[in-house]
py3Dmol code that shows the C-alpha trace and the ligand (Angstrom):
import py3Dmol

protein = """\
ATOM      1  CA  UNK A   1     -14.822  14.742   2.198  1.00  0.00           C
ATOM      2  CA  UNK A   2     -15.075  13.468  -0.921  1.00  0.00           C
ATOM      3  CA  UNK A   3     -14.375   9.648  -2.053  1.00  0.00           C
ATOM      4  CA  UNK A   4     -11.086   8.673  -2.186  1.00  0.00           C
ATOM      5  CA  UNK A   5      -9.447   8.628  -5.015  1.00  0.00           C
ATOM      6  CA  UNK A   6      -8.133   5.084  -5.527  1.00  0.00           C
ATOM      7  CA  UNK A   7      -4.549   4.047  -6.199  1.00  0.00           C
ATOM      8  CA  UNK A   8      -3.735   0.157  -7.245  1.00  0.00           C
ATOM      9  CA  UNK A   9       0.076  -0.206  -5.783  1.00  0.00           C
ATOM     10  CA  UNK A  10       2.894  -2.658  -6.890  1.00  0.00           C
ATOM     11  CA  UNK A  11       5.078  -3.941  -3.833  1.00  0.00           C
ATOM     12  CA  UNK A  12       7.986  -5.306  -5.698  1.00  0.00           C
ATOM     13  CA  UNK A  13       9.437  -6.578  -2.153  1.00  0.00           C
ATOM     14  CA  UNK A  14      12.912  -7.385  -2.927  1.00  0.00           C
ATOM     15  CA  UNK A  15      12.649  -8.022  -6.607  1.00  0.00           C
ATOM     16  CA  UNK A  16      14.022  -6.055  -9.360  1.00  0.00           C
ATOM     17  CA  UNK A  17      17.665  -4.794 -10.278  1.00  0.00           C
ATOM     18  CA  UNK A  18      18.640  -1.754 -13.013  1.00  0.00           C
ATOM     19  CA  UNK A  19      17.609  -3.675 -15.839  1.00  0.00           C
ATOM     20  CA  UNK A  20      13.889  -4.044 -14.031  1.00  0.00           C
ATOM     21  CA  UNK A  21      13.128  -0.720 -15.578  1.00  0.00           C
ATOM     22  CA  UNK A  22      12.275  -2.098 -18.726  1.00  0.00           C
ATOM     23  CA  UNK A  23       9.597  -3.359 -16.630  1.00  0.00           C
ATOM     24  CA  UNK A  24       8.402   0.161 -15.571  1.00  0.00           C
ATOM     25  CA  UNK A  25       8.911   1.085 -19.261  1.00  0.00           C
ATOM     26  CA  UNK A  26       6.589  -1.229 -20.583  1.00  0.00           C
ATOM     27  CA  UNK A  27       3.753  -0.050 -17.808  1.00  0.00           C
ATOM     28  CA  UNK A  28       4.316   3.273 -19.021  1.00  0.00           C
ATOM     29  CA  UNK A  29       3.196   2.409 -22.559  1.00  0.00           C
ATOM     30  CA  UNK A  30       0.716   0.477 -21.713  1.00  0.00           C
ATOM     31  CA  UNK A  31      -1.139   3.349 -19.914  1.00  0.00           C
ATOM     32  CA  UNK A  32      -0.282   5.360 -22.974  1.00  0.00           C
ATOM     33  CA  UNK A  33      -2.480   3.584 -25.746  1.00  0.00           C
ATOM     34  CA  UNK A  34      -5.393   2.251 -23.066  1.00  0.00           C
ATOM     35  CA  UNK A  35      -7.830   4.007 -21.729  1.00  0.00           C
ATOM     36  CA  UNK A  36      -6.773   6.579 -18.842  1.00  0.00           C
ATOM     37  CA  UNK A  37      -8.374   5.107 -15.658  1.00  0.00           C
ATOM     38  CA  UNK A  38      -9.630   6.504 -12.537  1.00  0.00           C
ATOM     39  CA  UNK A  39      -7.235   5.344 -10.130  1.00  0.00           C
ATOM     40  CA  UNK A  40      -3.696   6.610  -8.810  1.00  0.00           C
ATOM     41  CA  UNK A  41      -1.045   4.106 -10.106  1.00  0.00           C
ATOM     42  CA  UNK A  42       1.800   3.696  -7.819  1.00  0.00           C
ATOM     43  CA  UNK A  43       5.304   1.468  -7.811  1.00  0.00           C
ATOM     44  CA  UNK A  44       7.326   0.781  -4.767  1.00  0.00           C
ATOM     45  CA  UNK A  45      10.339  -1.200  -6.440  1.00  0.00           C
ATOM     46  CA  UNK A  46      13.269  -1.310  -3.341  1.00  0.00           C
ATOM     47  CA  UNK A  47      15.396   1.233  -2.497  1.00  0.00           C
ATOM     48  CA  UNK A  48      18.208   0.657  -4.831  1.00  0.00           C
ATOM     49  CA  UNK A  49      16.055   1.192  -7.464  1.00  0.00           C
ATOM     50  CA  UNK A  50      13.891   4.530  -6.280  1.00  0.00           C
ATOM     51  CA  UNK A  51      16.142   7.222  -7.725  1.00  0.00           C
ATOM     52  CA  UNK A  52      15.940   5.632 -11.328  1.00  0.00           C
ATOM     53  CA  UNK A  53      12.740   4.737 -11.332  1.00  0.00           C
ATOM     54  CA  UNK A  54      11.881   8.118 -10.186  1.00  0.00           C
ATOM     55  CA  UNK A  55      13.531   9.550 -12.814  1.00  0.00           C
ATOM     56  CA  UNK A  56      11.873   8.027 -15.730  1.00  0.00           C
ATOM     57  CA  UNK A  57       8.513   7.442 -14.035  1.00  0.00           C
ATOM     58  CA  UNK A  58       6.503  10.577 -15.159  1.00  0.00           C
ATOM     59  CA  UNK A  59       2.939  12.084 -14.742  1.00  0.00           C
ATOM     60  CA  UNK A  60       1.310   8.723 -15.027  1.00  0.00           C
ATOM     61  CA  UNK A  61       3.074   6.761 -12.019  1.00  0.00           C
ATOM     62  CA  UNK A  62       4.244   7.730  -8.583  1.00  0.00           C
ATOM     63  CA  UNK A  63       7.003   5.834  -6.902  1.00  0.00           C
ATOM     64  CA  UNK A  64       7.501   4.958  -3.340  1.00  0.00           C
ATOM     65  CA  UNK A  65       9.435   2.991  -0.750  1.00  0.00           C
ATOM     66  CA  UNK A  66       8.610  -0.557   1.015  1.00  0.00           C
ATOM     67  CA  UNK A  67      10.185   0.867   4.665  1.00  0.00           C
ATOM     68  CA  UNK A  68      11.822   4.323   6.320  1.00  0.00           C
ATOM     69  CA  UNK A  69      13.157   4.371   9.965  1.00  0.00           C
ATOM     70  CA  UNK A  70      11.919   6.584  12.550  1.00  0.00           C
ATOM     71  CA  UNK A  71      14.895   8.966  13.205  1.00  0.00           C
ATOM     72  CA  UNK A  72      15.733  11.610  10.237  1.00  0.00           C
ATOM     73  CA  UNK A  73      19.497  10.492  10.196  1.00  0.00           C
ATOM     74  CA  UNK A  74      22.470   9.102  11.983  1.00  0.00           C
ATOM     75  CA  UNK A  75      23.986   6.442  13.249  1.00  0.00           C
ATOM     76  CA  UNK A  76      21.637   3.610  11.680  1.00  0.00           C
ATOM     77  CA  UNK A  77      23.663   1.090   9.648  1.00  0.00           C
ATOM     78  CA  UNK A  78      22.025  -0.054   6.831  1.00  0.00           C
ATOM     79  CA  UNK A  79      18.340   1.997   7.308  1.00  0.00           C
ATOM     80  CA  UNK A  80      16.814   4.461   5.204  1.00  0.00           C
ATOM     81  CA  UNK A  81      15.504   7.618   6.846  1.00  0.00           C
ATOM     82  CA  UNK A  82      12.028   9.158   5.006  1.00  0.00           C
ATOM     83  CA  UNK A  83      13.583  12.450   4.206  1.00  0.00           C
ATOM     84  CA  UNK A  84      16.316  10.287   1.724  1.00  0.00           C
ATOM     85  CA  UNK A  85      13.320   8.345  -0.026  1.00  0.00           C
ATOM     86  CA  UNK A  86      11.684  11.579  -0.402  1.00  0.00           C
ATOM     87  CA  UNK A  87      15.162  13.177  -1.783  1.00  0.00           C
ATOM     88  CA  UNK A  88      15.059  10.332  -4.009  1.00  0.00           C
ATOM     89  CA  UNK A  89      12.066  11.454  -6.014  1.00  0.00           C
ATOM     90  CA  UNK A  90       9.335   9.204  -4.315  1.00  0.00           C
ATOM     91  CA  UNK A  91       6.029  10.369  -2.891  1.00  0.00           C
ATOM     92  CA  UNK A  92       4.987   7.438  -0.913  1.00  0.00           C
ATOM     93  CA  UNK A  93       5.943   5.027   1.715  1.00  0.00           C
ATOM     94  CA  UNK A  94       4.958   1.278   2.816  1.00  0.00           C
ATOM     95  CA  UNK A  95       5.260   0.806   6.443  1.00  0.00           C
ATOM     96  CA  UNK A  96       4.443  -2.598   8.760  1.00  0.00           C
ATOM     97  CA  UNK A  97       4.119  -4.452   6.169  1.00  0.00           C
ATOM     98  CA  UNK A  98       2.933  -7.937   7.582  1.00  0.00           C
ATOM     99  CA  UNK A  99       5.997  -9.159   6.128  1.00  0.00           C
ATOM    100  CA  UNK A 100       8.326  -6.314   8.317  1.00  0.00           C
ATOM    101  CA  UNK A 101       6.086  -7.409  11.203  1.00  0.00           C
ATOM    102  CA  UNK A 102       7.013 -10.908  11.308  1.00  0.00           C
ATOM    103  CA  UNK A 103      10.959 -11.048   9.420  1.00  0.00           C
ATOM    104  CA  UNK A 104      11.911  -7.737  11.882  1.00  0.00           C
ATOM    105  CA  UNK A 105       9.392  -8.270  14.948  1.00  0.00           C
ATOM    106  CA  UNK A 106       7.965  -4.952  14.229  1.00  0.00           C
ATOM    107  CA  UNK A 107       5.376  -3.468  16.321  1.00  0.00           C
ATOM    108  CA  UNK A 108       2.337  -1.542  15.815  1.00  0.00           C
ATOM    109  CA  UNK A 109       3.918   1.678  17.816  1.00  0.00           C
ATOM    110  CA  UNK A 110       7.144   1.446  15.926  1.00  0.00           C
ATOM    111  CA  UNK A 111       4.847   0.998  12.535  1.00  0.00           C
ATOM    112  CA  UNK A 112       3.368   4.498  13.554  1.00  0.00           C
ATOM    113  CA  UNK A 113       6.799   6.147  14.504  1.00  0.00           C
ATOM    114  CA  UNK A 114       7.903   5.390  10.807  1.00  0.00           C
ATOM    115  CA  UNK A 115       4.353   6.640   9.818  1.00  0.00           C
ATOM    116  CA  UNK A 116       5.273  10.257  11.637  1.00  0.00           C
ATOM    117  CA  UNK A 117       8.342   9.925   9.907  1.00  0.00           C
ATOM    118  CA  UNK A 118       7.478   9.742   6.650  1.00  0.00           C
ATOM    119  CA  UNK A 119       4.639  12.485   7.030  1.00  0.00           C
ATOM    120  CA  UNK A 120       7.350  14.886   8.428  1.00  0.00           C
ATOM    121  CA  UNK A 121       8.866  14.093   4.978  1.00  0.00           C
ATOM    122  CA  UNK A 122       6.078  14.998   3.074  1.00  0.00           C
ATOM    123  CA  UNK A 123       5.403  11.219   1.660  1.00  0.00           C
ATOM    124  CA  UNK A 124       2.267   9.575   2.065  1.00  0.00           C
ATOM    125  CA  UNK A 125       2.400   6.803   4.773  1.00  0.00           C
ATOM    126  CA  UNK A 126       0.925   3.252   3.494  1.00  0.00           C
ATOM    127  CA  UNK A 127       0.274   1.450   7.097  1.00  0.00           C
ATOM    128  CA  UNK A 128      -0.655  -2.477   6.142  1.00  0.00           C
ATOM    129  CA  UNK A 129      -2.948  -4.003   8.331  1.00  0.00           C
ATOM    130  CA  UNK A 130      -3.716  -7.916   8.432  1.00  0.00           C
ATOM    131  CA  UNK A 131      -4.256 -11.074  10.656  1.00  0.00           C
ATOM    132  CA  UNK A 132      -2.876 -14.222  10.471  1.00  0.00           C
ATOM    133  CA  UNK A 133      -4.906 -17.523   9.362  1.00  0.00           C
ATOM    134  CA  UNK A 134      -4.554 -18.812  12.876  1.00  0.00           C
ATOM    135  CA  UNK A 135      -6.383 -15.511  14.290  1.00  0.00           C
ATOM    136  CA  UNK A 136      -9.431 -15.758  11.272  1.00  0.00           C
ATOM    137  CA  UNK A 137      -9.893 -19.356  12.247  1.00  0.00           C
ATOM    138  CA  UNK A 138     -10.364 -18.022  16.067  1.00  0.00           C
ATOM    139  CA  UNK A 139     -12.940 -15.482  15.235  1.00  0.00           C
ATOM    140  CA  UNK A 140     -10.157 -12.622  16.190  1.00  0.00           C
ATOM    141  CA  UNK A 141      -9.822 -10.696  12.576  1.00  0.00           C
ATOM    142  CA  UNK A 142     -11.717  -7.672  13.591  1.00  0.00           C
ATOM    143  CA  UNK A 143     -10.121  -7.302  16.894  1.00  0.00           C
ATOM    144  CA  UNK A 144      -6.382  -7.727  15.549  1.00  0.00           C
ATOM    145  CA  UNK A 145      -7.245  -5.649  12.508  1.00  0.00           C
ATOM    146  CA  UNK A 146      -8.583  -2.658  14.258  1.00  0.00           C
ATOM    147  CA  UNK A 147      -6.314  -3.124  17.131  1.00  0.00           C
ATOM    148  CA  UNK A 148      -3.420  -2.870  14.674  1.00  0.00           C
ATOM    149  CA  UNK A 149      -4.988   0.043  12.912  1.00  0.00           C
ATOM    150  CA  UNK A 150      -5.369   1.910  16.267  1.00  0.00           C
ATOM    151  CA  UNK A 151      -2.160   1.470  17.872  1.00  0.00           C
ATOM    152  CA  UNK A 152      -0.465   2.128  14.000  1.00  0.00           C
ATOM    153  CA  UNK A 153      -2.001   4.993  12.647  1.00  0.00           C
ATOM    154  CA  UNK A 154      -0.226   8.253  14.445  1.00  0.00           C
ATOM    155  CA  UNK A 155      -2.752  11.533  15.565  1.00  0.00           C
ATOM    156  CA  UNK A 156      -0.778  13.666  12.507  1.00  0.00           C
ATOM    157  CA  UNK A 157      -2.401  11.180   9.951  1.00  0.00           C
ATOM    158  CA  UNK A 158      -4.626  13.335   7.512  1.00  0.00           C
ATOM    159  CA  UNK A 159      -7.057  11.919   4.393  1.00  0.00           C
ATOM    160  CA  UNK A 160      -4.068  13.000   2.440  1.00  0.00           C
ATOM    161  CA  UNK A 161      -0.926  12.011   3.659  1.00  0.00           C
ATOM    162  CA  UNK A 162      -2.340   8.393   4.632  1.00  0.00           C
ATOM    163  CA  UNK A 163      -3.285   5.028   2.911  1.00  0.00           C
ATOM    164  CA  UNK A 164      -4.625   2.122   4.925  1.00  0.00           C
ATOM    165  CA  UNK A 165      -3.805  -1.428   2.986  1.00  0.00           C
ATOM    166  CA  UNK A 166      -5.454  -4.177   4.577  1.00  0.00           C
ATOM    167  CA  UNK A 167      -4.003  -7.526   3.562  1.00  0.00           C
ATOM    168  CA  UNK A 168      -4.717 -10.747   5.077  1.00  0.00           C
ATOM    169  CA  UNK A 169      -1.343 -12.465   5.932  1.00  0.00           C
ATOM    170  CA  UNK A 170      -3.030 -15.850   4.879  1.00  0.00           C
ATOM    171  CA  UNK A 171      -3.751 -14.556   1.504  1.00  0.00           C
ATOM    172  CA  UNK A 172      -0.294 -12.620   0.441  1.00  0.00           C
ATOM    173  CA  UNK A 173       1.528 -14.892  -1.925  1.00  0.00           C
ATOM    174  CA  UNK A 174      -1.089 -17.646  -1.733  1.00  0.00           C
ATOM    175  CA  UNK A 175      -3.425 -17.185  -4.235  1.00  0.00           C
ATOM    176  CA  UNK A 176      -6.083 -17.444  -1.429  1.00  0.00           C
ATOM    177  CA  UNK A 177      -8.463 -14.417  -0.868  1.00  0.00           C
ATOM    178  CA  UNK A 178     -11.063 -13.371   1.762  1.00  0.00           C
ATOM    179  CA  UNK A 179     -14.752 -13.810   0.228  1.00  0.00           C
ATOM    180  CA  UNK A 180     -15.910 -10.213  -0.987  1.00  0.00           C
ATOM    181  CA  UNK A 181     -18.413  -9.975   1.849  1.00  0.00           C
ATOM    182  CA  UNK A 182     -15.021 -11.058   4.039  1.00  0.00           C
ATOM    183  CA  UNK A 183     -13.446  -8.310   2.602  1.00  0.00           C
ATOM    184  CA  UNK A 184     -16.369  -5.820   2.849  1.00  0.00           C
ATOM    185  CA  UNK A 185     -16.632  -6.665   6.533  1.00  0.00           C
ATOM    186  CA  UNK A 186     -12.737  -5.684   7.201  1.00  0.00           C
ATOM    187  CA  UNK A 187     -13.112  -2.289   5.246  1.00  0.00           C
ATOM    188  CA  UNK A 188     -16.022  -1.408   7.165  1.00  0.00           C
ATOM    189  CA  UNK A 189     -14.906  -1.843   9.949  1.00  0.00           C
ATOM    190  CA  UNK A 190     -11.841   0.009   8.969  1.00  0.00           C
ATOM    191  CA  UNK A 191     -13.933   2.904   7.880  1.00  0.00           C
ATOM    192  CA  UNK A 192     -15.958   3.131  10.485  1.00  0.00           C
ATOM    193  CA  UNK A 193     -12.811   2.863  12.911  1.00  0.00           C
ATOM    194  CA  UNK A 194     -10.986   5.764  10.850  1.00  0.00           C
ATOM    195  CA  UNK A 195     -14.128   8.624  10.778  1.00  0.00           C
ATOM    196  CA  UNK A 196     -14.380   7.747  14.525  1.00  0.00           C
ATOM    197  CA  UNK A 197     -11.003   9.065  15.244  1.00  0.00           C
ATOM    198  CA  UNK A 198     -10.495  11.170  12.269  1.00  0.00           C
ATOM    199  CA  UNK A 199     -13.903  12.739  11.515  1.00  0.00           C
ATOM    200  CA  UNK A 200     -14.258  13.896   7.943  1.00  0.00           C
ATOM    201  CA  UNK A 201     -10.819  12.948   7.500  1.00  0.00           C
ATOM    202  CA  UNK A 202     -11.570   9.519   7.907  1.00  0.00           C
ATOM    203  CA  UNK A 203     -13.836   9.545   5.069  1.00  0.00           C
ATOM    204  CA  UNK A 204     -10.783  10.299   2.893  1.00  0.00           C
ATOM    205  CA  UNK A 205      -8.426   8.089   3.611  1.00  0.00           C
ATOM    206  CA  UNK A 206      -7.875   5.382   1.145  1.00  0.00           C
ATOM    207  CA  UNK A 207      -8.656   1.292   1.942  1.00  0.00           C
ATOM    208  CA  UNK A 208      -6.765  -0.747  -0.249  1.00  0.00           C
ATOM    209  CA  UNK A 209      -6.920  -4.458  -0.373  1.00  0.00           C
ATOM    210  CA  UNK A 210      -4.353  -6.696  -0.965  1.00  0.00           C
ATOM    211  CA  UNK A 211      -3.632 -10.097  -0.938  1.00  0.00           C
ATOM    212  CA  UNK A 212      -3.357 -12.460  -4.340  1.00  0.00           C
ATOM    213  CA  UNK A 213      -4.809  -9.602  -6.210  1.00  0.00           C
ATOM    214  CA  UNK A 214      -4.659 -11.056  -9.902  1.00  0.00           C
ATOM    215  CA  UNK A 215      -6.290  -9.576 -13.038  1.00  0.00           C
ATOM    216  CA  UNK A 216      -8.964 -12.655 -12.785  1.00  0.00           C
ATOM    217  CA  UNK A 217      -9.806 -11.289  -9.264  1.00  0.00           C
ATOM    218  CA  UNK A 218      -9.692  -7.607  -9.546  1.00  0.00           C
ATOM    219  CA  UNK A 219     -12.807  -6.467 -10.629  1.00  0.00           C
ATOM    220  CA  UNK A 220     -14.677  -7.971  -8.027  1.00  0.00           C
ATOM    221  CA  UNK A 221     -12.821  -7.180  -5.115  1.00  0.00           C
ATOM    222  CA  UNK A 222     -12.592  -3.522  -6.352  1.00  0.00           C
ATOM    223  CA  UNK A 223     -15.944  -3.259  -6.452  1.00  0.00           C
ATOM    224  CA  UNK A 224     -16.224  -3.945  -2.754  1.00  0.00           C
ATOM    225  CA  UNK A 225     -16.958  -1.114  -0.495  1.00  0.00           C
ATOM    226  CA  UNK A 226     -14.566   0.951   0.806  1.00  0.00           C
ATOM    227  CA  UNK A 227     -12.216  -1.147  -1.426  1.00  0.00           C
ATOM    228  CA  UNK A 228     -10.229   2.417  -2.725  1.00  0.00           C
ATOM    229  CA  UNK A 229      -7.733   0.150  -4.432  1.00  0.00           C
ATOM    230  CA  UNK A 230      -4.815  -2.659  -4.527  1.00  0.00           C
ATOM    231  CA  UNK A 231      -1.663  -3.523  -3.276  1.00  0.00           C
ATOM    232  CA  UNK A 232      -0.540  -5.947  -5.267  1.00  0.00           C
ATOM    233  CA  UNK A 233       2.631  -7.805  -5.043  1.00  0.00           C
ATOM    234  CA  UNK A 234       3.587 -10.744  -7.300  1.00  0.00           C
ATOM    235  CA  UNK A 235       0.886  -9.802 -10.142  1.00  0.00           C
ATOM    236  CA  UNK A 236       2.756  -5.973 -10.350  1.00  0.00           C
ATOM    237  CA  UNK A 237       6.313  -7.432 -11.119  1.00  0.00           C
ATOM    238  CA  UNK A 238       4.827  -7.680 -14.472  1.00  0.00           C
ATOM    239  CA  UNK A 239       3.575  -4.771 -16.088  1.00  0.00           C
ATOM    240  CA  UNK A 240       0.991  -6.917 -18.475  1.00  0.00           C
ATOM    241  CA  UNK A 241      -0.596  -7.874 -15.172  1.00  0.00           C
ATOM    242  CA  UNK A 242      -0.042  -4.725 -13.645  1.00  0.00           C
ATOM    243  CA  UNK A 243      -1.996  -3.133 -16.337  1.00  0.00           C
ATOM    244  CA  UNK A 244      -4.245  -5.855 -15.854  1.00  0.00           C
ATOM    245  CA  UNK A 245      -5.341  -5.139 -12.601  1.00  0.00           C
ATOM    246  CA  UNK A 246      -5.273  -1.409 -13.104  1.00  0.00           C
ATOM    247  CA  UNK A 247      -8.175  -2.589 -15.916  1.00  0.00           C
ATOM    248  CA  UNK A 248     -10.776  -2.789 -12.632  1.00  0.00           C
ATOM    249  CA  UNK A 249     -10.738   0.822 -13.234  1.00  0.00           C
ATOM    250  CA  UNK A 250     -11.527   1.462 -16.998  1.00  0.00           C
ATOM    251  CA  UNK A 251     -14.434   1.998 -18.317  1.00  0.00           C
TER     252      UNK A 251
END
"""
ligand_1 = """\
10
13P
P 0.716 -10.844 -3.308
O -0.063 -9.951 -4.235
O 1.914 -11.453 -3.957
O -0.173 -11.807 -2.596
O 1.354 -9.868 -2.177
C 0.531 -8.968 -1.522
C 1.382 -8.053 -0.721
O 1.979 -8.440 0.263
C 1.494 -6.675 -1.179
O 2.081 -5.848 -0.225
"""
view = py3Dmol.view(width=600, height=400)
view.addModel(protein, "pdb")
view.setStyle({"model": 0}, {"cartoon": {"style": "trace"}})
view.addModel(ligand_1, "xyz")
view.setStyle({"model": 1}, {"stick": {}})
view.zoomTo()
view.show()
């Protein structure tokens, strides 16, 4: 299995209304007149906004969701099933988000119910990964991260219709980051976790980072092995930042 083919991913969380697509419109010209890079570019604005973003997003940028529930449809007031995100014209999915883990007391099995759910819909499942500041300070990221990635990564996950996303919940919204030897340390072990259980399939899968990814820091945390991209949150509500970060993969 080849490298994977990295993908730098804005998490709009819930930001952005209709007129947020000037926004998208902006990104899209930006990528026109720079340099094409080597990476998949990917925006997950929230669900009001997936069928029009979809619709004017293009070749250049794929759009996906921030959550799906587990069950295909019925009586779930107020959820999204995978098969509608997919009907709305994205191709990818976050799920357990730190974020989701903590506001909605999700757990790592429900995290990989939603994953099997949006596989069965053909999207590509983004499972996030992290631990807390209080579990770095007690020498416990390895264990919770892998632990996490174990217990949220179903047996149907594939080097295609998966993305890891490791983000320290210390560093998201902080401007804090791991070291890049912190970071390398994480992704190895991540790596090393994923061919174990997934063979050659594990070699594919994609290891983002994320976590106060700015353009000032991008470079050298993409450069990090088994770094395979970003997921970015505040720094992608702006598409001259976006673009910025994207940058870590021009020439
Ligand atoms: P920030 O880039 O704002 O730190 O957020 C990271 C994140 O949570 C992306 O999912």
């Amino acid at each position: 299995m080849a490298t994977p083919t990295a993908i730098v991913a804005g998490n709009w969380k819930m930001n952005g209304v209709q007129a947020s697509i000037e926004e998208l419109k902006s990104l899209q010209k930006l990528l026109e007149i720079k340099p094409k890079a080597c990476c998949d570019i990917l925006i997950c604005p929230p669900f009001t906004l997936l069928t029009g973003f979809a619709a004017v997003s293009g070749e250049m940028i794929a759009i996906g969701a921030q959550d799906c529930h587990t069950a295909t449809s019925g009586a779930h007031t107020g959820d999204i099933s995978a098969g509608m995100i997919a009907d709305a014209g994205a191709g990818y999915v976050i799920v357990g988000h730190s974020e989701r883990r903590s506001n909605h007391g999700e757990t790592s099995d429900l995290v990989a119910s939603k994953a099997t759910a949006a596989q069965s819909a053909d999207l590509k499942a983004i499972i996030c990964v992290g631990e807390s500041e209080a579990e770095r300070d007690a020498g416990k990221t390895l264990s919770v991260v892998l632990d996490q990635l174990t217990n949220s990564i179903p047996e149907t996950a594939t080097a295609q219709n998966t993305v890891i996303a490791y983000e320290p919940v210390w560093a998201i919204g902080t401007g804090r980051t791991p070291t890049p030897q912190d970071v390398a340390d994480v992704h190895a072990a991540i790596r090393a976790s994923l061919q174990d259980r997934f063979g050659k399939d594990g070699a594919g899968v994609p290891i983002l980072y994320g976590g106060s990814v700015k353009p000032s820091n991008a470079l050298e945390l993409m450069a990090v092995e088994n770094v395979d991209g970003a997921l970015v949150g505040g720094a992608s509500l702006k598409a001259t930042d976006f673009d910025g970060i994207i940058d870590a993969y021009r020439k």
